[in-house]
C-alpha positions as CSV (number, residue, x, y, z in Angstrom):
1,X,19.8,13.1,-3.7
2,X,20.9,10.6,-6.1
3,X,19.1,11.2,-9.6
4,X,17.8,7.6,-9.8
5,X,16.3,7.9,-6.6
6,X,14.7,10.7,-7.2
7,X,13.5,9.6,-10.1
8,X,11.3,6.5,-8.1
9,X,10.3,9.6,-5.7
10,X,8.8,10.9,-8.7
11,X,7.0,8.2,-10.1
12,X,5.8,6.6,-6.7
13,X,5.0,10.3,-5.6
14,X,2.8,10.9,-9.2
15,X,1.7,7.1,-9.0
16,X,-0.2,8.2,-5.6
17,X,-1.5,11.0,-7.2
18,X,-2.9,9.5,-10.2
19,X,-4.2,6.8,-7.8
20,X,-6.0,9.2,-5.6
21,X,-7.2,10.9,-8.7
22,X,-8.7,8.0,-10.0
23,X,-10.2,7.4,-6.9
24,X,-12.0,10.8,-7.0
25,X,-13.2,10.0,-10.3
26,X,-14.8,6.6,-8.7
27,X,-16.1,8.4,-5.9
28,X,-17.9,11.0,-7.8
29,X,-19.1,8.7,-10.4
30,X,-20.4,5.6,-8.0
31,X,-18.1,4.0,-9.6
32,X,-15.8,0.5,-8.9
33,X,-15.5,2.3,-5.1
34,X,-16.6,1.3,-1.9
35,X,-17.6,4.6,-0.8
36,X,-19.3,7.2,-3.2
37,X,-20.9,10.8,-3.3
38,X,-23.8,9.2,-3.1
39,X,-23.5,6.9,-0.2
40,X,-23.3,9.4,2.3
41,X,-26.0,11.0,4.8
42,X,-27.8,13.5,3.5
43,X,-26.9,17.1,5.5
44,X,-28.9,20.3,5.7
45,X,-27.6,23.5,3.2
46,X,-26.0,25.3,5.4
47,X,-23.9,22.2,6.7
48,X,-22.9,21.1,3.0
49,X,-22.2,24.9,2.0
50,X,-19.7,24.9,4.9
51,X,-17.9,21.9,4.0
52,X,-17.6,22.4,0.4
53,X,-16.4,26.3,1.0
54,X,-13.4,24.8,3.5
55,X,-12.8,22.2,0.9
56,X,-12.2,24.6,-1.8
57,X,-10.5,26.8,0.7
58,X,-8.2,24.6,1.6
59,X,-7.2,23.3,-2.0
60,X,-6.7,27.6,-3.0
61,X,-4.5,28.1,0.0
62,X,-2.2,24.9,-0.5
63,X,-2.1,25.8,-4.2
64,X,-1.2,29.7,-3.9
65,X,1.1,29.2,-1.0
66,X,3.2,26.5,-2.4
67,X,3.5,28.6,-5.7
68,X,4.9,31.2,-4.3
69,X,8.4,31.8,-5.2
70,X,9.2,32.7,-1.0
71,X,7.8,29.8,0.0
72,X,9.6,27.7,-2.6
73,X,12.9,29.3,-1.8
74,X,12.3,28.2,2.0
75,X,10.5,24.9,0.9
76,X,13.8,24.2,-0.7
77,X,15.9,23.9,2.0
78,X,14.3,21.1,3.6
79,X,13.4,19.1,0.1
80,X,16.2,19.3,-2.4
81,X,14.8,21.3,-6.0
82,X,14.8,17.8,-7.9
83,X,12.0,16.4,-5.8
84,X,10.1,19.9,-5.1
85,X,7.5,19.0,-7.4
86,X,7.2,16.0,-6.8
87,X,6.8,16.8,-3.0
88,X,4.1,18.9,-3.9
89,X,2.5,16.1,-6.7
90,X,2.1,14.1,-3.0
91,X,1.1,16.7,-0.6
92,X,-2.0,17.4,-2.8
93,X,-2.5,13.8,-3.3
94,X,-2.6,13.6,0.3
95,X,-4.6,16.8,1.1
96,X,-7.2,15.1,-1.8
97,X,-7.2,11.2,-0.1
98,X,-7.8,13.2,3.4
99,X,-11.1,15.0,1.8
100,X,-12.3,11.6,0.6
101,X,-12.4,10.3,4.0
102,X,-15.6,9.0,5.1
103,X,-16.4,9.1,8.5
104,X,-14.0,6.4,10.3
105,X,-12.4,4.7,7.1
106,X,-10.4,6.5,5.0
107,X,-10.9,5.8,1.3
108,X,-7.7,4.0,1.1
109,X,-8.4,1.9,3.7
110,X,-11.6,0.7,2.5
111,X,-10.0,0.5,-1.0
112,X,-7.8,-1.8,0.4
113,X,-10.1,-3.7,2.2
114,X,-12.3,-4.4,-0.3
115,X,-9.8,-5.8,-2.5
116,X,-9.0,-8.0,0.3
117,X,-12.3,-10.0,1.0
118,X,-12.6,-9.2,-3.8
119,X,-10.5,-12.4,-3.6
């Protein structure tokens, strides 16, 4: 891969990331987002304790697999060692924008939305 296109990978891969990041911030906060922590239905313990163990789950396994050096030397094989990182910069981003998902709209989506009818 050519090193000035993998240099855009890069920055459009840790662009997403930031964004989603940002995003999380919004979310948490009630903050400049159309959907929030707080705008959700309120669920019994059990049901919450559930969710946030998979969630955490989830974000240990992606982060202790993909840090392994055996999954590395396989992962680089398919994605060339000058965009690893970056792959994995976007898979988390992704993984993190699939958690904020609300119900039928993902948090993108409605992002997007409302800066559509914003105008």
């Amino acid at each position: 891969m050519g090193c000035f296109l993998a240099l855009c990978y890069g920055i459009a891969c840790y662009a997403l990331a930031m964004g989603a990041l940002l995003y999380l911030f919004g979310f948490l906060g009630s903050v400049l987002v159309p959907k929030s922590i707080d705008s959700g239905v309120p669920v019994e313990f059990g049901e919450a304790l559930v969710i946030d163990v998979t969630l955490l789950t989830s974000f240990g396994v992606l982060h202790s697999v993909m840090a392994r050096p055996r999954f590395k030397m396989w992962w680089t094989r398919i994605v060339p060692r000058s965009v690893e990182r970056s792959t994995f910069v976007l898979v988390d981003a992704q993984r993190r924008a699939q958690h904020l998902c609300a119900g039928r709209e993902c948090f993108l989506e409605s992002s997007l939305l409302a800066m559509a009818t914003a105008r």
